[in-house]
ROPA-277654 format. One line per field, with one value per residue: residue number from 1; residue in one letter; chain; z, x, y of N, C-alpha, C, O, CB in turn. Coordinates in Angstrom, 2 decimals. Atoms other than C-alpha are relative to their C-alpha. Glycine has a CB too. Example, Ala and Ser with C-alpha at 12.3 -4.5 7.8 and 13.67 -1.06 7.14 Angstrom:
<pts>
i = [1,2]
aa = [a,s]
ch = [A,A]
nup = [0.00,-0.06]
neast = [0.89,-0.82]
nnorth = [-1.19,-1.19]
caup = [7.80,7.14]
caeast = [12.30,13.67]
canorth = [-4.50,-1.06]
cup = [0.00,0.73]
ceast = [0.90,-0.77]
cnorth = [1.20,1.09]
oup = [0.66,0.90]
oeast = [1.94,-0.26]
onorth = [1.18,2.20]
cbup = [1.25,-1.42]
cbeast = [-0.99,0.41]
cbnorth = [0.03,0.46]
</pts>
This chain:
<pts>
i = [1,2,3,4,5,6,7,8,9,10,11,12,13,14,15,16,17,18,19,20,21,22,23,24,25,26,27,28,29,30,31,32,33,34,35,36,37,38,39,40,41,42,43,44,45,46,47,48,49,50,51,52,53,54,55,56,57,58,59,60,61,62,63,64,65,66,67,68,69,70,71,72,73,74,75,76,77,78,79,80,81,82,83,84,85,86,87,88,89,90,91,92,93,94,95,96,97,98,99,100,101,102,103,104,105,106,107,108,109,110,111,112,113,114,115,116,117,118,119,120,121,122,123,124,125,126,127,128,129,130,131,132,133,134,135,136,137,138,139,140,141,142,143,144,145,146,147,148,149,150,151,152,153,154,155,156,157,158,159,160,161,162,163,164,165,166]
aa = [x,x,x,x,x,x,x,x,x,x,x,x,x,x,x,x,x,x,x,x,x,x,x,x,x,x,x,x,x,x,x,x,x,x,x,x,x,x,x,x,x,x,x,x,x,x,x,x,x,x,x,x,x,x,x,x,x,x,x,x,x,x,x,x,x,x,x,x,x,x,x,x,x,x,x,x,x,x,x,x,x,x,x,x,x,x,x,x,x,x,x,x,x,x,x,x,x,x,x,x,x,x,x,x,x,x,x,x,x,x,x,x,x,x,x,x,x,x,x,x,x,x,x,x,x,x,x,x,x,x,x,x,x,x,x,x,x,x,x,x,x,x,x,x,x,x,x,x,x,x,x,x,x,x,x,x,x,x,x,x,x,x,x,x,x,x]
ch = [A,A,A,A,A,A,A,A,A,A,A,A,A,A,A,A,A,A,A,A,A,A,A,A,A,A,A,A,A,A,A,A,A,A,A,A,A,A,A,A,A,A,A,A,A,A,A,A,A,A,A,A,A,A,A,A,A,A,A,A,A,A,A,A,A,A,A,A,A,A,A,A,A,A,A,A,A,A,A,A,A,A,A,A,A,A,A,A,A,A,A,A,A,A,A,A,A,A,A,A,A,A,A,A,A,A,A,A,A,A,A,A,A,A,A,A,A,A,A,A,A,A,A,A,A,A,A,A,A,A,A,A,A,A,A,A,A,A,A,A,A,A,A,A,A,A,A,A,A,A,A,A,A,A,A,A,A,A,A,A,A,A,A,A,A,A]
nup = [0.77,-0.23,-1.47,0.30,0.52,-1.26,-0.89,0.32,0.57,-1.24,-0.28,1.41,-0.30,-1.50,0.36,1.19,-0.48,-1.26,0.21,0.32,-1.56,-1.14,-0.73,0.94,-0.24,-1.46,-0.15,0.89,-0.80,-0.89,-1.18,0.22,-0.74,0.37,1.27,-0.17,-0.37,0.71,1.10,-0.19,0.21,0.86,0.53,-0.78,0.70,1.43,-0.26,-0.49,0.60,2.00,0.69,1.14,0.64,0.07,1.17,0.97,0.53,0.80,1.53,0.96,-0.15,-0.87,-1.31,-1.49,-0.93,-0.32,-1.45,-0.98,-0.35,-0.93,-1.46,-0.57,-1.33,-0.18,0.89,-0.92,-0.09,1.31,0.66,-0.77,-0.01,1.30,-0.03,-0.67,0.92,0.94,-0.66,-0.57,1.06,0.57,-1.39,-0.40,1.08,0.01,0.43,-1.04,-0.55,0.40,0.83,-0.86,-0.09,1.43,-0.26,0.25,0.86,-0.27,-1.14,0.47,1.07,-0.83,-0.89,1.19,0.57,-0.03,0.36,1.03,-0.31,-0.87,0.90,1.00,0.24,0.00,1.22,1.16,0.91,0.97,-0.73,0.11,-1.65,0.01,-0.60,-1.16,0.29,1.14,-1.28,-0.63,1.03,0.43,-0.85,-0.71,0.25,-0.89,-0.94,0.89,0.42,-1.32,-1.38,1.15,-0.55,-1.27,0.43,0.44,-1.12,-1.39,0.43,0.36,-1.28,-0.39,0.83,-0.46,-0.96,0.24,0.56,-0.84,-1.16,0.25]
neast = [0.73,1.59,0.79,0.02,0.75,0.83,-0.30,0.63,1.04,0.87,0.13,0.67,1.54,-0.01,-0.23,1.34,1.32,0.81,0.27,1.24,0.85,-0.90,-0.18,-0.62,-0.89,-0.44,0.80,-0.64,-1.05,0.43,0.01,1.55,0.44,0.00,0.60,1.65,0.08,-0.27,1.40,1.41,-0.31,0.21,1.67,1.34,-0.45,0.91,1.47,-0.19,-0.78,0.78,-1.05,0.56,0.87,-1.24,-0.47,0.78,0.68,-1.29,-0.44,0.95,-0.09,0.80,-0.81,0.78,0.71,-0.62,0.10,1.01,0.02,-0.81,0.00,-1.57,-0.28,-0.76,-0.58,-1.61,-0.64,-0.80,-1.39,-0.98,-0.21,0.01,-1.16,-0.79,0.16,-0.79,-1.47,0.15,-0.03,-1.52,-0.67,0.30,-0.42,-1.97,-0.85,-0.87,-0.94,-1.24,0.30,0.29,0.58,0.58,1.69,0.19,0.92,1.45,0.47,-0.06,1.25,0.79,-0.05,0.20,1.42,1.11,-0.08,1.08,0.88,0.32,-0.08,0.51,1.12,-0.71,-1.25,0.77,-0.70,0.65,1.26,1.24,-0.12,-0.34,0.43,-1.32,-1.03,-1.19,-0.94,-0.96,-1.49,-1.08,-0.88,-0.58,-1.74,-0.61,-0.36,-1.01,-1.14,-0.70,-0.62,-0.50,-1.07,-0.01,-1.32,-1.37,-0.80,-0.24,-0.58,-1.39,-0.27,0.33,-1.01,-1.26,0.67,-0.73,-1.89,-1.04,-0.39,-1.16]
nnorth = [-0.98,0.42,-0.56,-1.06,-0.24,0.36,-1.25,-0.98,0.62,-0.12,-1.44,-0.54,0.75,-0.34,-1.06,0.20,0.35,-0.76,-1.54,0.30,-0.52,0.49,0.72,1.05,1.21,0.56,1.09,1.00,0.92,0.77,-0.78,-0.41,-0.96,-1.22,-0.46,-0.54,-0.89,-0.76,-0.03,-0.80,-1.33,-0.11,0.23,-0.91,-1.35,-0.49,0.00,-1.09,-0.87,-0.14,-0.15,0.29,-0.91,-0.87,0.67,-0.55,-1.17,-0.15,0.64,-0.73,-1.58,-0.33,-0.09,-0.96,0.64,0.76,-0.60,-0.15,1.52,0.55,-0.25,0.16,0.90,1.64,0.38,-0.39,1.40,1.28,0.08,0.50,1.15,0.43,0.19,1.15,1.45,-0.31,0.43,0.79,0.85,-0.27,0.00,1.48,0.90,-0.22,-1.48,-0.45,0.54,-1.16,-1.38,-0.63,-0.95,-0.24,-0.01,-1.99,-0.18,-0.14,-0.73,-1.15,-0.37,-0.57,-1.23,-0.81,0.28,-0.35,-1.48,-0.20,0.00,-1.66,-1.02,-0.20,-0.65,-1.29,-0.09,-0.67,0.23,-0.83,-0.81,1.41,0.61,1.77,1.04,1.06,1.17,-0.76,-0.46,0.98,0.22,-0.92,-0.11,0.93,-0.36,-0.74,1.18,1.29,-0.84,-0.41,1.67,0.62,-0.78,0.19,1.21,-0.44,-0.54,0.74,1.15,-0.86,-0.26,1.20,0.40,-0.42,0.38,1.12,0.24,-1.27,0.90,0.91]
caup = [-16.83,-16.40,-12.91,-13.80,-16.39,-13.81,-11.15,-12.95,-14.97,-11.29,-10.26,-13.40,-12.79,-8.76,-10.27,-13.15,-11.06,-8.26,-10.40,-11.64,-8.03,-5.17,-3.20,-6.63,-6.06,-2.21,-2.70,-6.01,-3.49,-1.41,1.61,1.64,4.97,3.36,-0.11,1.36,3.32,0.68,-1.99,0.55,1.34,-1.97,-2.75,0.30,-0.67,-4.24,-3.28,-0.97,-2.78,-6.11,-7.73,-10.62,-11.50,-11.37,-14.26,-15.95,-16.08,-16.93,-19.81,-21.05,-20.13,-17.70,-15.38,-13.16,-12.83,-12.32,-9.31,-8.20,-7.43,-5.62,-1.85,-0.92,2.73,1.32,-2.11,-0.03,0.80,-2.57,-3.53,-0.28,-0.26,-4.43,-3.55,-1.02,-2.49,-5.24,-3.12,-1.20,-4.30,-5.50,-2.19,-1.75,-5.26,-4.44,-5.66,-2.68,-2.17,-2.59,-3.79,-0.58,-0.26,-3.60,-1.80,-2.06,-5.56,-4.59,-1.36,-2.92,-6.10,-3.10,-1.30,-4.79,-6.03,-3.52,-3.38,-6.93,-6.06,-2.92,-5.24,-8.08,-8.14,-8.64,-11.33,-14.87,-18.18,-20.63,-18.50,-18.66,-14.69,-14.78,-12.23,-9.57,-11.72,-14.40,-11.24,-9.80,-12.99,-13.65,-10.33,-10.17,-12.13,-9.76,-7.20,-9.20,-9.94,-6.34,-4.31,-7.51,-6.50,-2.71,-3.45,-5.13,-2.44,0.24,-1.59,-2.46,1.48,2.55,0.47,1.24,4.94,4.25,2.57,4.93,7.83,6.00]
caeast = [22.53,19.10,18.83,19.60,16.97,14.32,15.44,14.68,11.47,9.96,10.60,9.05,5.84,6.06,6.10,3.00,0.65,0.78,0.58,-2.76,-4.18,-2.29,-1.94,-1.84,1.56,1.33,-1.85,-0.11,3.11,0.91,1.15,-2.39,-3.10,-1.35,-2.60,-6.24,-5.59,-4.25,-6.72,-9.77,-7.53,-7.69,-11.43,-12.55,-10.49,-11.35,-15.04,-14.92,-12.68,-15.04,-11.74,-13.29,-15.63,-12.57,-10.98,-13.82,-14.98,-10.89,-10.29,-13.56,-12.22,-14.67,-12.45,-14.77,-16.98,-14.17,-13.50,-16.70,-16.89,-13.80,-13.79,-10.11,-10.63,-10.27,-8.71,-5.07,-4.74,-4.35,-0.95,0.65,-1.20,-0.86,3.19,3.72,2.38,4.51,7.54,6.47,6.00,9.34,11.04,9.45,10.43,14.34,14.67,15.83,18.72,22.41,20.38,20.60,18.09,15.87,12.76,13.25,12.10,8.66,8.30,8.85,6.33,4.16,4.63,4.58,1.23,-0.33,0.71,-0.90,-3.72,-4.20,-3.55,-5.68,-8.61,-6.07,-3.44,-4.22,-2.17,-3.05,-5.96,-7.60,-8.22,-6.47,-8.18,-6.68,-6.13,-4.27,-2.56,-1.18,0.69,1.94,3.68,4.50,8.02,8.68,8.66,10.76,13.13,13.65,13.65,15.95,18.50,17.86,19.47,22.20,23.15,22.83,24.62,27.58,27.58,27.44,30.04,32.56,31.53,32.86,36.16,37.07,36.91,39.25]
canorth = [-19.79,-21.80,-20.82,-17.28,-17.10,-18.93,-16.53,-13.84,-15.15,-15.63,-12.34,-11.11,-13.59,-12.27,-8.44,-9.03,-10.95,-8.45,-5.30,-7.53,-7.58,-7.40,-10.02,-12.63,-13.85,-14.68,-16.71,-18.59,-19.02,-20.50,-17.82,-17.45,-15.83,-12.78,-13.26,-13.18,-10.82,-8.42,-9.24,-8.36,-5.09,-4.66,-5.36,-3.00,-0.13,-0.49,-0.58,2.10,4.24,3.69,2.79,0.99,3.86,6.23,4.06,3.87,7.15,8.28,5.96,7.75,11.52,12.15,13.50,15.92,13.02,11.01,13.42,13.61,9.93,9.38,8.84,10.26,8.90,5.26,5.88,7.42,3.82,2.00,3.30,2.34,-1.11,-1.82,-1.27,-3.00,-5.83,-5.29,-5.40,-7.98,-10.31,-9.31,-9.62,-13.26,-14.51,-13.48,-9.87,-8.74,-10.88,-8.83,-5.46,-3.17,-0.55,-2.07,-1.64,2.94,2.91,1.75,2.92,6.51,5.71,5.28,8.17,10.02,8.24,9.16,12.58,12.67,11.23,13.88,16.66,15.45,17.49,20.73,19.08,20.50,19.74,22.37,23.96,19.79,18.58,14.64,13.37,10.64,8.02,10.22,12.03,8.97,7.90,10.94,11.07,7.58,8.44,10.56,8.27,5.52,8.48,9.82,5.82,5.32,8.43,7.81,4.21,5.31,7.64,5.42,2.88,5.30,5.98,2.89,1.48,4.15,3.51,-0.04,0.61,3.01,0.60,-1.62]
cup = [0.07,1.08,-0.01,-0.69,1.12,1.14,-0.66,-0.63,1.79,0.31,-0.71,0.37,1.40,-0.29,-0.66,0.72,1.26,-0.49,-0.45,0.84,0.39,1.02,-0.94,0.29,1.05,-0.11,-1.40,0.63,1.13,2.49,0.12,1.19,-0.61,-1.27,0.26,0.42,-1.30,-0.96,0.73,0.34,-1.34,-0.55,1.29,-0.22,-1.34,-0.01,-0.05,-0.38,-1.57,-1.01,-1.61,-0.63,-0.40,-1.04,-1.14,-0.91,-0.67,-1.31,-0.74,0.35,0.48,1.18,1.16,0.47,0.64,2.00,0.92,0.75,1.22,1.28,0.43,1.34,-0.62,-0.97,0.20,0.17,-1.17,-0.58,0.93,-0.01,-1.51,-0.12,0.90,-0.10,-1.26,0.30,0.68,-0.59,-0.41,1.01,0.30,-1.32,0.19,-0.68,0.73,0.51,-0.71,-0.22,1.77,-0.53,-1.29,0.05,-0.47,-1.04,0.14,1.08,-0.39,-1.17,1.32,0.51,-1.36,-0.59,0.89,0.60,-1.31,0.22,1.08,-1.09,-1.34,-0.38,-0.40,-1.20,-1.11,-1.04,-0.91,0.04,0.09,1.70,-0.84,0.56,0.88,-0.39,-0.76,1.01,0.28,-0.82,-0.56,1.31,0.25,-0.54,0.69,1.07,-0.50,0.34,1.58,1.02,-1.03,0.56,1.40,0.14,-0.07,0.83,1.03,-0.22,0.47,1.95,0.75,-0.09,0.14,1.54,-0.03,-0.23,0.88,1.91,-0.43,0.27]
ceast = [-1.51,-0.66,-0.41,-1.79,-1.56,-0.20,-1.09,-1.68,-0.69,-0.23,-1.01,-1.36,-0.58,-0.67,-1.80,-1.12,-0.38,-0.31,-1.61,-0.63,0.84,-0.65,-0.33,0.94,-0.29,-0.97,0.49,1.25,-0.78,0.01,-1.50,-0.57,0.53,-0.12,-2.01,-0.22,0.31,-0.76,-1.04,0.49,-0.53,-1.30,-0.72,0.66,-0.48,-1.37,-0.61,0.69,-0.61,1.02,-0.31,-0.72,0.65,0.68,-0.51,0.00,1.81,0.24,-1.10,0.09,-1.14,0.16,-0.60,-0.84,0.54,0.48,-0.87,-0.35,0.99,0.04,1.71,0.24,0.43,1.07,1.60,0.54,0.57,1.48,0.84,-0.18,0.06,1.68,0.63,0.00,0.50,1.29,-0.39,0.14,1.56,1.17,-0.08,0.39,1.81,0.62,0.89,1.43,1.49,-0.59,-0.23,-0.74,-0.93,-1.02,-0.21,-0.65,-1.52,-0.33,-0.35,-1.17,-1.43,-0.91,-0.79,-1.20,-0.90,-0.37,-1.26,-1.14,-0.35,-0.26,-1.08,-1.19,0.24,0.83,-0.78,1.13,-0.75,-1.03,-1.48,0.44,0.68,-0.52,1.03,0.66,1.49,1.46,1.37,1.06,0.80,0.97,0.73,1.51,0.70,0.70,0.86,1.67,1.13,0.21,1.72,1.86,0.35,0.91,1.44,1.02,-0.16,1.26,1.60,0.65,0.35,1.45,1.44,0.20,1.08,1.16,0.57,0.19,0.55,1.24]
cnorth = [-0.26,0.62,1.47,0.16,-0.80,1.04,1.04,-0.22,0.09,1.26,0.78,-0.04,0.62,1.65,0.18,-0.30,0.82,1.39,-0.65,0.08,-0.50,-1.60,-1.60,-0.66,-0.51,-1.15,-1.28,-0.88,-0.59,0.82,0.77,0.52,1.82,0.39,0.39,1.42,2.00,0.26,0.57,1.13,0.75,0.24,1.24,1.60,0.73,0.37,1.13,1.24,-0.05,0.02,-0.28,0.77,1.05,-0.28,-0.08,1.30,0.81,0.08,0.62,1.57,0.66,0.38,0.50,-1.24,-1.37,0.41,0.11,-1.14,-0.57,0.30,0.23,-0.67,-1.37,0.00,0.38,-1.11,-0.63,0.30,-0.89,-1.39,-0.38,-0.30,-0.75,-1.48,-0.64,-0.48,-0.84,-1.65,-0.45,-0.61,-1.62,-1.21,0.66,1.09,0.78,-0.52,0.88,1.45,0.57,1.17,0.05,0.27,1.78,0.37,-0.33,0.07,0.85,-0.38,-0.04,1.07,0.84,0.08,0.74,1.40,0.80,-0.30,1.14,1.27,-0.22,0.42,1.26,-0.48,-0.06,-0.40,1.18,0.69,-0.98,0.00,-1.46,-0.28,-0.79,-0.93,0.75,0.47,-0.98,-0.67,0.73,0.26,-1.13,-0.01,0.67,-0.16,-1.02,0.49,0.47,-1.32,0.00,0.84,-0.19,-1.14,-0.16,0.92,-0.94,-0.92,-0.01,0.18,-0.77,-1.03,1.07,0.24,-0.80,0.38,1.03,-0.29,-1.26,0.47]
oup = [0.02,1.20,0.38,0.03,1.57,1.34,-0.50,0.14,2.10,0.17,-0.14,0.65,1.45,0.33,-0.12,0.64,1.89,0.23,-0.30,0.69,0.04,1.25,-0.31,0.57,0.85,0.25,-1.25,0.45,2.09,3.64,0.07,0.90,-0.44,-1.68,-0.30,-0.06,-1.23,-1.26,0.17,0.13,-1.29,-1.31,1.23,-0.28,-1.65,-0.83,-0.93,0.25,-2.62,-1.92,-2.52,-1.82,-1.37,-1.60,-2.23,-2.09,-1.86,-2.12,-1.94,0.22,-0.17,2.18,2.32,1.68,1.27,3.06,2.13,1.83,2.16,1.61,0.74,1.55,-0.25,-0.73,-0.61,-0.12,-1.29,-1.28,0.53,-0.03,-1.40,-0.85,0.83,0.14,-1.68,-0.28,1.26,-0.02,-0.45,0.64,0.72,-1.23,-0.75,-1.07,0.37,1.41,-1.83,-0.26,2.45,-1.58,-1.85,-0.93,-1.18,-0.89,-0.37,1.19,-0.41,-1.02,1.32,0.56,-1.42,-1.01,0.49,1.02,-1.25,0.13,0.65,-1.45,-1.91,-1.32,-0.72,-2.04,-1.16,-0.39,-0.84,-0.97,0.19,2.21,-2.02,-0.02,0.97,0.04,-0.60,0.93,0.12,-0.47,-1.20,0.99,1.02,0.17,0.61,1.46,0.49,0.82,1.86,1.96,-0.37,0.87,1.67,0.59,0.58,0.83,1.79,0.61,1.12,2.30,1.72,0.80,0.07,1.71,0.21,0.61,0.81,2.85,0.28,0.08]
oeast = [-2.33,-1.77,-1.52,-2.75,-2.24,-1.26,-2.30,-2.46,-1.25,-1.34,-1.88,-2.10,-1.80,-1.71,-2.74,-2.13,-1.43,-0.83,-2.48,-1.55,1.47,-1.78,-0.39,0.75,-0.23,-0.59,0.19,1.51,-0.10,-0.14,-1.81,-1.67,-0.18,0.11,-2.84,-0.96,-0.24,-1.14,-1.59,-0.40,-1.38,-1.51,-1.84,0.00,-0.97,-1.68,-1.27,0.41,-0.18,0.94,0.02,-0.81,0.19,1.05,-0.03,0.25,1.82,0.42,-0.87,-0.94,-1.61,-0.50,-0.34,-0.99,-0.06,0.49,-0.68,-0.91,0.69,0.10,2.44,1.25,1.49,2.06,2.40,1.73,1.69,2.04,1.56,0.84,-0.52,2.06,1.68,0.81,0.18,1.96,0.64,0.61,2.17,2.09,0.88,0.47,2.58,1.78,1.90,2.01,1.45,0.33,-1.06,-0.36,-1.19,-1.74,-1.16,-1.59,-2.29,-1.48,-1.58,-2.16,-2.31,-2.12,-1.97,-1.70,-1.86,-1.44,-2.17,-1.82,-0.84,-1.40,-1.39,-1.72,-0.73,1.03,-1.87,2.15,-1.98,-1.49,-2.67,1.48,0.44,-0.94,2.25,1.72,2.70,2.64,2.59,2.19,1.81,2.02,1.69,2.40,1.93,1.79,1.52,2.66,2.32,1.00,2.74,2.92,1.55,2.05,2.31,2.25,0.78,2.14,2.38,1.82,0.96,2.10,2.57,1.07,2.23,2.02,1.66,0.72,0.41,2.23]
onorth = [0.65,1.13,1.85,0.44,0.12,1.65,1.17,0.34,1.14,1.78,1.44,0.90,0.78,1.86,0.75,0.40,0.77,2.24,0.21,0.88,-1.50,-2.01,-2.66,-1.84,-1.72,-2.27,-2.46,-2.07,-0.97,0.39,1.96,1.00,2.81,1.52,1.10,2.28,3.10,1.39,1.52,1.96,1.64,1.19,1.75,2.63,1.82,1.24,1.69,2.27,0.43,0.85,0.49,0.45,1.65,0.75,0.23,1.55,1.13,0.99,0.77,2.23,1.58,0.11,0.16,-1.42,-2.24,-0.22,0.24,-0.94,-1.30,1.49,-0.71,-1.33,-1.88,-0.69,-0.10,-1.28,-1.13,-0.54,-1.81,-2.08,-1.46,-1.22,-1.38,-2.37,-1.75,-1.34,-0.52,-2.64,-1.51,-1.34,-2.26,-2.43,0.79,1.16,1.38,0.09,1.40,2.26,-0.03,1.69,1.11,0.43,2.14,1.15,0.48,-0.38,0.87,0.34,0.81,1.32,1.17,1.12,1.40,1.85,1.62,0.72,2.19,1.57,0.83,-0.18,1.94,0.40,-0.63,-0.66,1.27,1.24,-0.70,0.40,-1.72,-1.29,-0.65,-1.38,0.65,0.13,-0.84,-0.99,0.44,0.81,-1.09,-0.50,0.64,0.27,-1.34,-0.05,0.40,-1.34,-0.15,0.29,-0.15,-1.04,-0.73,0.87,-0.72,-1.12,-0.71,0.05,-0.32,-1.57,0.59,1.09,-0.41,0.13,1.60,0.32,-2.26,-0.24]
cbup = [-1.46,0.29,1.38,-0.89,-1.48,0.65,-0.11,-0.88,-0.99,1.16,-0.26,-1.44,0.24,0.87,-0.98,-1.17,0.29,1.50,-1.43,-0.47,0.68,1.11,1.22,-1.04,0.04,1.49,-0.06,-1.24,0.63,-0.64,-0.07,-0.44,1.51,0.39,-1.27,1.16,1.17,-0.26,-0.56,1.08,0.05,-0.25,0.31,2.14,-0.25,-1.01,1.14,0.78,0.23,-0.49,0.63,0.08,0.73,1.07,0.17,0.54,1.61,0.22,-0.22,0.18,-1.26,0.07,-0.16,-0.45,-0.59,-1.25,0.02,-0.53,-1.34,-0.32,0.85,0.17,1.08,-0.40,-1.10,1.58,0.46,-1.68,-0.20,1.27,0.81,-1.09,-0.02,1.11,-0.31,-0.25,0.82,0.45,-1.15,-0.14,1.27,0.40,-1.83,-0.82,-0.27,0.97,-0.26,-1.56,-1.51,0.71,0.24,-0.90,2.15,-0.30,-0.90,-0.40,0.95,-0.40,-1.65,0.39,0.66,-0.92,-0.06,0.52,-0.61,-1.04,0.18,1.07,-0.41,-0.38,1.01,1.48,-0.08,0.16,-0.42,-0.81,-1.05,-1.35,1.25,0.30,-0.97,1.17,-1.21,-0.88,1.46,0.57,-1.03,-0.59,0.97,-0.11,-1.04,0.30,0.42,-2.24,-0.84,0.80,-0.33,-1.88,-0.16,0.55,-1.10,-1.17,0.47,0.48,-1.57,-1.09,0.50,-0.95,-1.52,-0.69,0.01,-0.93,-2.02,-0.25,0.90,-1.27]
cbeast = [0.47,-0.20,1.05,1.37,0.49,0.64,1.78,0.94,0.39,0.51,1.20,0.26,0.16,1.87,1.48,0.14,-0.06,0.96,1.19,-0.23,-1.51,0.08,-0.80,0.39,1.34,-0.25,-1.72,0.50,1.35,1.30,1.27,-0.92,0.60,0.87,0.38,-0.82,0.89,0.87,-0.61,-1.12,1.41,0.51,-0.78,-0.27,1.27,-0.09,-0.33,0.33,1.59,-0.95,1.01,-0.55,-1.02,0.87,0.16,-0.88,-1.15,0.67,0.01,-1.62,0.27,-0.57,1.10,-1.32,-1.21,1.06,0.18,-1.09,0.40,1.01,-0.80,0.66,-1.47,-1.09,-0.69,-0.01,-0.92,-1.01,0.73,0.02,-0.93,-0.70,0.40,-0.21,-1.08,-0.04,0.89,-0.97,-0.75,0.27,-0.89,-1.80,-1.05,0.85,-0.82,-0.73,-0.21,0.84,-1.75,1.01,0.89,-0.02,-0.56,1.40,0.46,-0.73,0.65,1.55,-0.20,0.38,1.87,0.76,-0.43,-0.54,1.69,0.16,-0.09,1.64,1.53,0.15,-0.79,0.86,1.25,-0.38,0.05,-0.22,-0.37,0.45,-1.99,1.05,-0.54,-0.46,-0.87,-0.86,-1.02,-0.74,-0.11,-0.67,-0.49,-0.78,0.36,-0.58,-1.15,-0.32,-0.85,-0.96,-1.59,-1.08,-0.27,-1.31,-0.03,-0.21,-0.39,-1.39,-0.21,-0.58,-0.73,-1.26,-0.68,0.29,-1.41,-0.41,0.56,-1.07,-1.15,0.06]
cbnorth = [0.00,-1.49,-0.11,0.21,-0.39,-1.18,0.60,0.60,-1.71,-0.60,0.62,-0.93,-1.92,-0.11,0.03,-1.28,-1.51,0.14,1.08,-0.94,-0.40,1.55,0.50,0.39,0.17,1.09,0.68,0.80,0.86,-1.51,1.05,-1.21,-0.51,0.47,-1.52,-0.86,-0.58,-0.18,-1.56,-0.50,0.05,-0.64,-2.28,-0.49,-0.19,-1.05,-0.47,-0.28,-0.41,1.71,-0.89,-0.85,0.40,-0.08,-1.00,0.02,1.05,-0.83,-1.85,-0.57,0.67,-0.65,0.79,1.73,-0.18,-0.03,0.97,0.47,-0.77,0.11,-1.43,1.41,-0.22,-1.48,0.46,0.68,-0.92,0.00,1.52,0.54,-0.63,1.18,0.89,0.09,-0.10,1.29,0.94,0.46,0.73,1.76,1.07,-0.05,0.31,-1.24,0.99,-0.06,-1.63,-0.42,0.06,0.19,1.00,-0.87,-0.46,0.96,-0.55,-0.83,0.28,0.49,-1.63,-0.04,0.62,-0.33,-1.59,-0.95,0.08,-0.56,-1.10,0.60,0.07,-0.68,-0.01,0.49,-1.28,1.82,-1.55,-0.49,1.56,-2.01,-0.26,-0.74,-0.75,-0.84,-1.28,1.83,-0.09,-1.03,-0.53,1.45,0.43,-1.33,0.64,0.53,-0.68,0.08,1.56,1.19,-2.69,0.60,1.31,-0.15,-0.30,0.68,1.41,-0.98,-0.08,2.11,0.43,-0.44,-0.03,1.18,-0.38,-0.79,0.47,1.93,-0.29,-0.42]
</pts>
């Protein structure tokens, strides 16, 4: 039961420190060519993509000039690299082991984020713009939802696949 709770507890720690900046766990596990590497991904995207000013200006409902700020050429990138670093964390602390197909849920918030983001100069709640950051978390359930179903059908397929070559 120790190991269990360890197990998981890593995962957890693997999960947390990469939604804090990517590429956290790899340089804590000591895989530090692809924690550097991910962190200065990270730092030239954010930069370039004025991510921090985007957050800012958000959390203070400043959405147009939250839009006006953002570079979509770089800021398209941060969903795909913020998740894969995500799963990568996860994947390297032992989430992946028995779970076929666990990576779909955040591939798909991916895809989905940065759908929202694309789109967020057009999505409106009540006739308010959101903005990219707002965007991207409102789609990222979406993405969760559809890797989440994608899974589950594969699984189901997969698995009667198997028993039907017994």
């Amino acid at each position: 039961m120790e190991t269990t709770i360890k197990q998981k507890s890593q995962k957890l720690e693997a999960i947390l420190w990469s939604i804090a900046l990517p590429g956290f766990w790899q340089l804590l596990n000591q895989r530090y060519i692809k924690g550097i590497l991910l962190v200065g991904l990270e730092f030239l995207i954010n930069v370039m993509g004025n991510f921090n000013t985007i957050i800012m200006l958000s959390f203070n409902f400043k959405i147009e000039e939250a839009i006006e700020v953002t570079n979509y050429q770089w800021l398209l990138f941060y969903p795909c690299l913020y998740f894969f670093s995500i799963w990568d964390a996860y994947k390297d602390a032992g989430g992946e082991r028995g779970k076929p197909f666990a990576y779909l849920p955040l591939v798909f918030s991916a895809y989905f984020v940065t759908t929202g983001v694309f789109y967020s100069n057009r999505i409106t709640i009540m006739g308010y713009l959101i903005g990219p950051m707002w965007a991207g978390f409102l789609f990222l359930p979406i993405g969760l939802i559809v890797g989440g179903i994608l899974r589950s059908i594969l699984l189901k397929i997969y698995l009667k696949e198997a028993n039907d070559t017994l």
